[in-house]
C-alpha positions as CSV (number, residue, x, y, z in Angstrom):
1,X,-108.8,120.0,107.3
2,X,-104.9,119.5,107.0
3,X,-104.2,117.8,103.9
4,X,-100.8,116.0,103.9
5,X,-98.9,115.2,100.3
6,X,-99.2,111.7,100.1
7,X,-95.6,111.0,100.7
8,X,-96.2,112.3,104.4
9,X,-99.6,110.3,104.7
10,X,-97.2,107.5,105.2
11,X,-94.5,109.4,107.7
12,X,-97.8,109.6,109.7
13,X,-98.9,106.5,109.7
14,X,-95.8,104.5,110.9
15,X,-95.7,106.8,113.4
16,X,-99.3,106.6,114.8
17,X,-99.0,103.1,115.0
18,X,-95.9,103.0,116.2
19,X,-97.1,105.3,119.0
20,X,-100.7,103.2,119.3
21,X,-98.1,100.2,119.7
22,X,-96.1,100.9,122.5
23,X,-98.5,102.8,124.6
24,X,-100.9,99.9,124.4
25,X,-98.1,97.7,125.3
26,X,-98.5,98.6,128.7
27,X,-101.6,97.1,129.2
28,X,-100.2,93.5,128.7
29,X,-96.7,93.9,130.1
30,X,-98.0,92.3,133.4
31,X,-99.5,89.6,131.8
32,X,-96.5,87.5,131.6
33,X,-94.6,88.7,134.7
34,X,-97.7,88.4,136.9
35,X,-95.6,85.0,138.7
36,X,-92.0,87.3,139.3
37,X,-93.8,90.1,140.6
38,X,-96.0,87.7,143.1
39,X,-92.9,86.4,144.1
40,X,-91.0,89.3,144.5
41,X,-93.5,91.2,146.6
42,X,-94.9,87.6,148.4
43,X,-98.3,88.4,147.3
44,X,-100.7,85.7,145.3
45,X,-101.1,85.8,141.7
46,X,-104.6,87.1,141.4
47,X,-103.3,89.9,143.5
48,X,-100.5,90.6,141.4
49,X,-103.4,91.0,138.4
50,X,-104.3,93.8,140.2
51,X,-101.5,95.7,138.3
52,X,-103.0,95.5,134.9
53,X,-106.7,95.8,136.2
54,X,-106.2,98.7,138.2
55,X,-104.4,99.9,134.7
56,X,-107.0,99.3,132.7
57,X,-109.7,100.6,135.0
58,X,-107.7,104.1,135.4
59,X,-107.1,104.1,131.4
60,X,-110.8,103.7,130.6
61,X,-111.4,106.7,132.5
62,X,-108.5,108.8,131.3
63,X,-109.8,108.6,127.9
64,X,-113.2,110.8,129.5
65,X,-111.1,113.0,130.9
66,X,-108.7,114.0,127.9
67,X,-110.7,113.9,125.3
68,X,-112.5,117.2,125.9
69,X,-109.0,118.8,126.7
70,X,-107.5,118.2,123.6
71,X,-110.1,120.4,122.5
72,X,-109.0,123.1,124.5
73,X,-105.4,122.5,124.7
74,X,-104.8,120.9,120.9
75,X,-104.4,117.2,120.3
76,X,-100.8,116.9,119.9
77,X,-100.2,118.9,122.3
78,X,-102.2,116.9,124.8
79,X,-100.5,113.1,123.4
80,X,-97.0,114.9,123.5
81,X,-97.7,115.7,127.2
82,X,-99.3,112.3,127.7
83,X,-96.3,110.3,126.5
84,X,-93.9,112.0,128.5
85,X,-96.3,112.0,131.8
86,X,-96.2,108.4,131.2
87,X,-92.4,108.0,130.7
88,X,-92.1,109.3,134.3
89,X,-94.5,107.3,136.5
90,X,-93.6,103.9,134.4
91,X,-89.7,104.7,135.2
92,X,-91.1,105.2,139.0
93,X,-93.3,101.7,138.6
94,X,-89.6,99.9,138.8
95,X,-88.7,101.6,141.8
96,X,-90.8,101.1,144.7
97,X,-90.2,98.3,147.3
98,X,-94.3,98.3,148.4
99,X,-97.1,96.7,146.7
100,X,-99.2,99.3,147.3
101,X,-97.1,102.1,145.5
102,X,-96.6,99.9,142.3
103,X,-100.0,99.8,141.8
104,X,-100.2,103.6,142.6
105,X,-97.8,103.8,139.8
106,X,-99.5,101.3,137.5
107,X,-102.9,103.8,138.0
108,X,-101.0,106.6,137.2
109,X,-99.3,105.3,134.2
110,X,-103.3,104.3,133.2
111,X,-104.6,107.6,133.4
112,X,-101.8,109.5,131.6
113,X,-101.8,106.5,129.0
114,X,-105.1,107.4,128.0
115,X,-103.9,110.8,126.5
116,X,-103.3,108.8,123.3
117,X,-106.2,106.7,122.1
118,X,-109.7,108.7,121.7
119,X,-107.2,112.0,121.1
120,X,-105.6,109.6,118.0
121,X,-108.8,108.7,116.4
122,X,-109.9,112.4,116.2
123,X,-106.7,113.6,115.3
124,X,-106.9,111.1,112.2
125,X,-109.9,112.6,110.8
126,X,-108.6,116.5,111.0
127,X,-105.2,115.2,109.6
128,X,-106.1,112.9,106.8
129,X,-108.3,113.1,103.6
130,X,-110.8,111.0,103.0
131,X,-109.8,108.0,101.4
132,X,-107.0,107.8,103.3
133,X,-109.0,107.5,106.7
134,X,-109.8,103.8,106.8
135,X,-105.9,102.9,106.1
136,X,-104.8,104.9,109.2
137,X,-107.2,103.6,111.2
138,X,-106.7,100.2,110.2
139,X,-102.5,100.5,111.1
140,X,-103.5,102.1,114.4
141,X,-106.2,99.0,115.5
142,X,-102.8,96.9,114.6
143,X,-101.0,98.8,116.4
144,X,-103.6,98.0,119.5
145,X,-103.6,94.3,118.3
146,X,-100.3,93.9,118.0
147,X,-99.5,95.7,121.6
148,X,-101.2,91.9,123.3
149,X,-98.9,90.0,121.9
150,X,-95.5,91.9,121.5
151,X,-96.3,93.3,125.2
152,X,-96.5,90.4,126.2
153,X,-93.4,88.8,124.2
154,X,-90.7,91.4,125.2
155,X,-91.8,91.9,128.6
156,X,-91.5,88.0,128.8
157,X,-88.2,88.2,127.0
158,X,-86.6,91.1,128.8
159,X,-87.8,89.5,132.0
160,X,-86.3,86.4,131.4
161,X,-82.6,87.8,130.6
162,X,-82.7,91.0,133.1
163,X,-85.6,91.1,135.7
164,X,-89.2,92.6,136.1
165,X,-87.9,96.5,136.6
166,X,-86.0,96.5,133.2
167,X,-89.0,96.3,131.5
168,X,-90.3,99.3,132.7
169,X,-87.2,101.2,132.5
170,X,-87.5,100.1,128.7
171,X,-90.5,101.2,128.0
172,X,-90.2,104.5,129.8
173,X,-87.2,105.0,127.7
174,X,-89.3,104.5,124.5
175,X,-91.6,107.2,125.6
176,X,-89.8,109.4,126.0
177,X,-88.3,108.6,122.5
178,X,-92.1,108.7,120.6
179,X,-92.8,112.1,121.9
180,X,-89.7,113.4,120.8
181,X,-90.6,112.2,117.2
182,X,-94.3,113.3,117.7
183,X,-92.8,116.7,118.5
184,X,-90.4,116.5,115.2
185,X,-92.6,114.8,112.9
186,X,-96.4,115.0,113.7
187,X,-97.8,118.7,112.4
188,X,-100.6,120.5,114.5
189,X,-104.4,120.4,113.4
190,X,-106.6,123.5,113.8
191,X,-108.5,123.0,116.8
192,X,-111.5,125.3,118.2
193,X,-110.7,126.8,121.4
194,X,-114.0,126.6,123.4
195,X,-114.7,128.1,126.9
196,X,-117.1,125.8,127.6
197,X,-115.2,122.8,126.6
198,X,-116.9,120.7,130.0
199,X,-119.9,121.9,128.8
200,X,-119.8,120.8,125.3
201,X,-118.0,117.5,125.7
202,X,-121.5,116.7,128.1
203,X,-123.5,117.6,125.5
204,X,-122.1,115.5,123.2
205,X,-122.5,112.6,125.8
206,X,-125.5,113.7,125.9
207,X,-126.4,113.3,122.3
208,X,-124.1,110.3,121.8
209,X,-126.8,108.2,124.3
210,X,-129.4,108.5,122.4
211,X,-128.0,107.8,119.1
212,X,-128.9,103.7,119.1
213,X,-126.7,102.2,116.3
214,X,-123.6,103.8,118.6
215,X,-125.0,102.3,121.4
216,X,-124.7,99.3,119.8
217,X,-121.4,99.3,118.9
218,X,-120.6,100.0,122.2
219,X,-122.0,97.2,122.7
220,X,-120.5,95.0,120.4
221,X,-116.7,96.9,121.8
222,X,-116.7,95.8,125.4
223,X,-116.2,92.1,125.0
224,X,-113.3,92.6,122.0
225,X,-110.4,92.9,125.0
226,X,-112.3,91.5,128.0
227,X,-112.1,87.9,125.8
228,X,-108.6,88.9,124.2
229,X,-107.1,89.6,128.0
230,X,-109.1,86.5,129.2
231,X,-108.0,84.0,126.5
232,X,-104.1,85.2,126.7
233,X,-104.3,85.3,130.8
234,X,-105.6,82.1,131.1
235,X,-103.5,80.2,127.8
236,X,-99.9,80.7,129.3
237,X,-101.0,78.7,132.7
238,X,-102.8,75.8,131.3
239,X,-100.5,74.9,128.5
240,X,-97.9,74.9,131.5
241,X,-99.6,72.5,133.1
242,X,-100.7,69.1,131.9
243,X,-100.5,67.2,129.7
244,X,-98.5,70.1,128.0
245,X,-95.7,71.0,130.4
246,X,-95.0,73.8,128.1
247,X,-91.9,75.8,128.5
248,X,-91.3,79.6,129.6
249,X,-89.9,79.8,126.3
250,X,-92.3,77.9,124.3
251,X,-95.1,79.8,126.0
252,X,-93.2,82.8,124.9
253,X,-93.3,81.6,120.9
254,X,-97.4,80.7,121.2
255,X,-98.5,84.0,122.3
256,X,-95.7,85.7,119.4
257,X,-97.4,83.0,117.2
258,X,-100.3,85.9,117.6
259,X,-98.6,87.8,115.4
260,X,-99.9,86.3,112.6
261,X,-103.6,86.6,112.9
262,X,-103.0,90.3,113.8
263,X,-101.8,91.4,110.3
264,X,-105.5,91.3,109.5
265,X,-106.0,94.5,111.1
266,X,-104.5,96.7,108.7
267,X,-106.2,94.5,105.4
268,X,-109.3,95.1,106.9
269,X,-109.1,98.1,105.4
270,X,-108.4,96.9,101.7
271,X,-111.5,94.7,102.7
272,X,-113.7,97.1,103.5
273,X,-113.3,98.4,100.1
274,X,-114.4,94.9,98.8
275,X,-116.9,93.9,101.4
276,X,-119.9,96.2,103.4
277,X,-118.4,97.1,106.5
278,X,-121.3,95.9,108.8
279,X,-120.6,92.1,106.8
280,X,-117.3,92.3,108.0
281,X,-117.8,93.0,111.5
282,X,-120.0,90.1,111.5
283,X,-117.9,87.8,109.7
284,X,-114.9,88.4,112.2
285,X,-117.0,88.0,115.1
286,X,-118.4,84.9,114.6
287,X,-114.5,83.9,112.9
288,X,-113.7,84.9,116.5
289,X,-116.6,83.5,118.2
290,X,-115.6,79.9,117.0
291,X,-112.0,79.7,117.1
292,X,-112.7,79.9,121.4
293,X,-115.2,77.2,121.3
294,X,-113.0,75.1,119.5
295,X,-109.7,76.1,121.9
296,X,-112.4,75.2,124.7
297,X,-113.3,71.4,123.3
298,X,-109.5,70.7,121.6
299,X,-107.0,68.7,123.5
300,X,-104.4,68.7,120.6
301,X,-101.7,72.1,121.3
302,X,-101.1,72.3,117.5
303,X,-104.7,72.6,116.8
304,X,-105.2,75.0,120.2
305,X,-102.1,77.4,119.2
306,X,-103.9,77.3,115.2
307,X,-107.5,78.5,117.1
308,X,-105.6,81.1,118.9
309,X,-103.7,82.7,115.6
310,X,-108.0,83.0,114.0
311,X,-109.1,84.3,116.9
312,X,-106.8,86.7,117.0
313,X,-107.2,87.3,113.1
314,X,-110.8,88.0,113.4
315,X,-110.7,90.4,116.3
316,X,-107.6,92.4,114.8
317,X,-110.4,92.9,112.1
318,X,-113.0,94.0,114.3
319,X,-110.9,97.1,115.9
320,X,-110.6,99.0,112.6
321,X,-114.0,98.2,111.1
322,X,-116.1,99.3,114.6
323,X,-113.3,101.9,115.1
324,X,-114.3,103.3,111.1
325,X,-118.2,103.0,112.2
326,X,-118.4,104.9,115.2
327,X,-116.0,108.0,113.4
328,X,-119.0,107.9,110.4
329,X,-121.7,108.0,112.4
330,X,-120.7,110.5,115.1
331,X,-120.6,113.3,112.7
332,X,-119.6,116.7,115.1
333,X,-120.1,114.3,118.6
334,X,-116.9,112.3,117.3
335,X,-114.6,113.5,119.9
336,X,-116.9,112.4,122.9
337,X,-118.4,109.4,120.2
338,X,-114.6,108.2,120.2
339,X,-113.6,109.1,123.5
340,X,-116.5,106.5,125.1
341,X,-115.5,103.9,122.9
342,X,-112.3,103.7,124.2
343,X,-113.7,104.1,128.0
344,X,-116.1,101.0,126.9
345,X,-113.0,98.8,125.6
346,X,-110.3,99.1,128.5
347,X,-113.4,98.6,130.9
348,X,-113.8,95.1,129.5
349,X,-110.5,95.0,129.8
350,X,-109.7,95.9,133.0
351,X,-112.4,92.8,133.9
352,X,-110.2,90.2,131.6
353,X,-108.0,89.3,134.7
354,X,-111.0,87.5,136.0
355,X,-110.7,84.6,133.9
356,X,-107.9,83.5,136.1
357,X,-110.5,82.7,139.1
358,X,-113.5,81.7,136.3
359,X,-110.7,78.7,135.1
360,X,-110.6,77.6,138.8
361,X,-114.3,77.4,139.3
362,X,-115.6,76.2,135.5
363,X,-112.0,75.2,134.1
364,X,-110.6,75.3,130.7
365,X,-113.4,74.3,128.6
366,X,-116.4,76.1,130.8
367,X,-114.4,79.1,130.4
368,X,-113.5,79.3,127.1
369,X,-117.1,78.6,126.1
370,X,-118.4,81.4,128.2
371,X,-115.0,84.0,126.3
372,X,-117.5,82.9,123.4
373,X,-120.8,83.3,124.3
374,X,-119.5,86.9,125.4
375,X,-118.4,87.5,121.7
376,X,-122.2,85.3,120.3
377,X,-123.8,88.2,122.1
378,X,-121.6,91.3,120.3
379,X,-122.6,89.1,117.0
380,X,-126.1,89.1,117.4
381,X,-126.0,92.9,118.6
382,X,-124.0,93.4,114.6
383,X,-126.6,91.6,113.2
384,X,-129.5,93.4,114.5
385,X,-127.7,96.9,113.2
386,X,-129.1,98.7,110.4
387,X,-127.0,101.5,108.8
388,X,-129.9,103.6,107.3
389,X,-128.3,105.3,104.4
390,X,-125.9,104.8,101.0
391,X,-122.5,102.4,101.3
392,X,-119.8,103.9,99.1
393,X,-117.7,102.7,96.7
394,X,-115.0,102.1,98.9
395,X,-117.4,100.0,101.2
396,X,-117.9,102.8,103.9
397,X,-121.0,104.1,105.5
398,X,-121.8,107.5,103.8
399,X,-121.9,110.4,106.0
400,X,-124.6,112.2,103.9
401,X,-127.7,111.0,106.0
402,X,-125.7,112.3,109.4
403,X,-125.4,115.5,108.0
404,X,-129.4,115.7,107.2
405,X,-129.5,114.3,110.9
406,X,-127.7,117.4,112.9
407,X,-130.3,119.7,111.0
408,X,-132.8,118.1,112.4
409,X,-131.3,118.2,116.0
């Protein structure tokens, strides 16, 4: 395993994060120009969702797809290749005058976006030591926490000065800037060329489905971005309406108001160090889990837009601590282990959109109440899970019992 001098540990980071921040970004871009691009191509807005569903549902499968090839092919290699793929096809997204080829486009960008996230999380554990793991980890989950809100806020911001095509020429123009630097900056890990690289990667799968306490995390990791998409989708319109008549621009400062909860993510990890990681997961669950109930019952804005920022905190702790979990207990399946994961989590995403037509039947409160029985569930699944072995020092699972494990297999 490449062991960088510390100096470069953070070099790396920043730019992991960096690179987990932008590509995520395109997930929530749509979010807030989902009314200028009904308008534009006379479609309704639950048809313009379509662009970030049809996103999400292409992404979740890129990440099966790509993860056994960065075995073959090398993992930067394969998120250097992904980042300028994507460049292309979100500079063609702003181009088209039909519906139907934007959303070709927005499938495309999906699939090739996918090159980045399971690839990342084994990349991290070839790249950095130990103790250093659970810090990297935690920057890139901020980095994926941070993309719903500052997607969101400069796709808003740029759309507001320019129009909906400039933010996609934007963000294709920071692609193509990231993979540059991943070229310059990132080194290359050893990677075992396979033949069989298919053949393995459905073994692990394989292997991965009957391992229960990842089952459960799975689990516990669909619901994390099919509430966050749902409670952000469906905030904007009703604080637009009354009795709030909120602003364009006011809108634009609650969901940047996000910002703040989401600097958990990254002292998650100095909390794991204090804290078990399994009581962590809990705690920010139910922290989560709450904060929508009361956003569901609350007619005061101040006391929504506070609900929103703990929310936000308490799922921006989640992603590193499950993220940290699954790596420890996967042992040698972590590529496919990691991979599923993030097929799992931009599934629920992909389903978050639906919120907009759940408002309409159950409104506000009904469907902010069922955002949180969604997350109740993923806290009674942490509960039940049992991490059969020795915590260490620094609060993590020990991988000495999954070691005794692949003997057995």
């Amino acid at each position: 395993m490449v062991k960088p001098p510390l100096p470069k540990n953070y070099i790396y980071t920043i730019l992991l994060f960096w690179c987990a921040l932008v590509v995520v970004s395109a997930v929530y871009i749509i979010i807030p120009i989902t009314d200028s691009l009904a308008a534009y191509f006379q479609v309704t807005e639950q048809q313009a969702a379509w662009m970030s569903s049809v996103f999400s549902i292409f992404y979740a499968c890129g990440f099966l797809l790509f993860a056994p090839l960065s075995q073959k092919f090398g993992k930067k290699q394969i998120i250097v290749f992904g980042l300028l793929v994507l460049a292309c096809f979100t500079f063609l997204t702003a181009l088209p005058q039909a519906f139907n080829a934007v959303l070709t486009f927005r499938a495309l960008q999906g699939l090739f976006a996918a090159t980045f996230a399971p690839t990342a999380l084994a990349y991290v554990f070839e790249l950095f030591p130990d103790y250093w793991r659970i810090t990297v980890i935690g920057y890139i989950s901020f980095g994926y926490v941070l993309a719903g809100v500052t997607g969101q806020a400069v796709a808003d911001h740029v759309n507001q000065i320019f129009d909906w095509q400039s933010v996609f020429y934007m963000f294709a123009a920071i692609y193509i800037v990231t993979a540059l630097l991943f070229i310059w900056l990132l080194p290359k890990v050893s990677n075992e060329t396979k033949k069989n690289v298919m053949a393995e990667y459905m073994r692990q799968l394989q292997v991965i489905s009957k391992r229960k306490n990842l089952l459960l995390c799975y689990g516990i990791t669909f619901p994390l971005l099919f509430t966050f998409i749902g409670m952000y989708t469906i905030l904007g319109d009703y604080l637009q309406a009354a009795p709030y008549y909120l602003s364009d621009e006011a809108i634009y400062y609650v969901r940047a108001l996000g910002v703040i909860g989401m600097i958990f993510s990254p002292l998650a990890a100095k909390l794991a160090g204090r804290v078990k990681e399994l009581t962590l997961l809990r705690f920010s669950l139910c922290l989560s889990m709450i904060s929508l109930i009361l956003m569901g019952i609350s007619s005061s804005l101040q006391f929504i837009v506070t609900m929103s920022i703990t929310y936000v905190a308490g799922i921006a702790c989640t992603f590193p601590i499950i993220m940290k979990i699954i790596g420890d207990i996967s042992g040698l399946e972590r590529s496919a282990a990691s991979s599923f994961y993030a097929f799992v989590l931009f599934i629920g995403a992909s389903l978050g959109s639906i919120t907009l037509v759940m408002v309409e039947i159950w409104g506000r409160t009904g469907t902010h109440l069922f955002l949180a029985g969604c997350l109740a569930i993923a806290f009674l699944i942490a509960l039940s899970m049992k991490l059969h072995g020795e915590y260490k020092r620094d609060g993590s699972f020990s991988e000495i019992l999954l070691q005794q494990d692949k003997h057995k297999r």
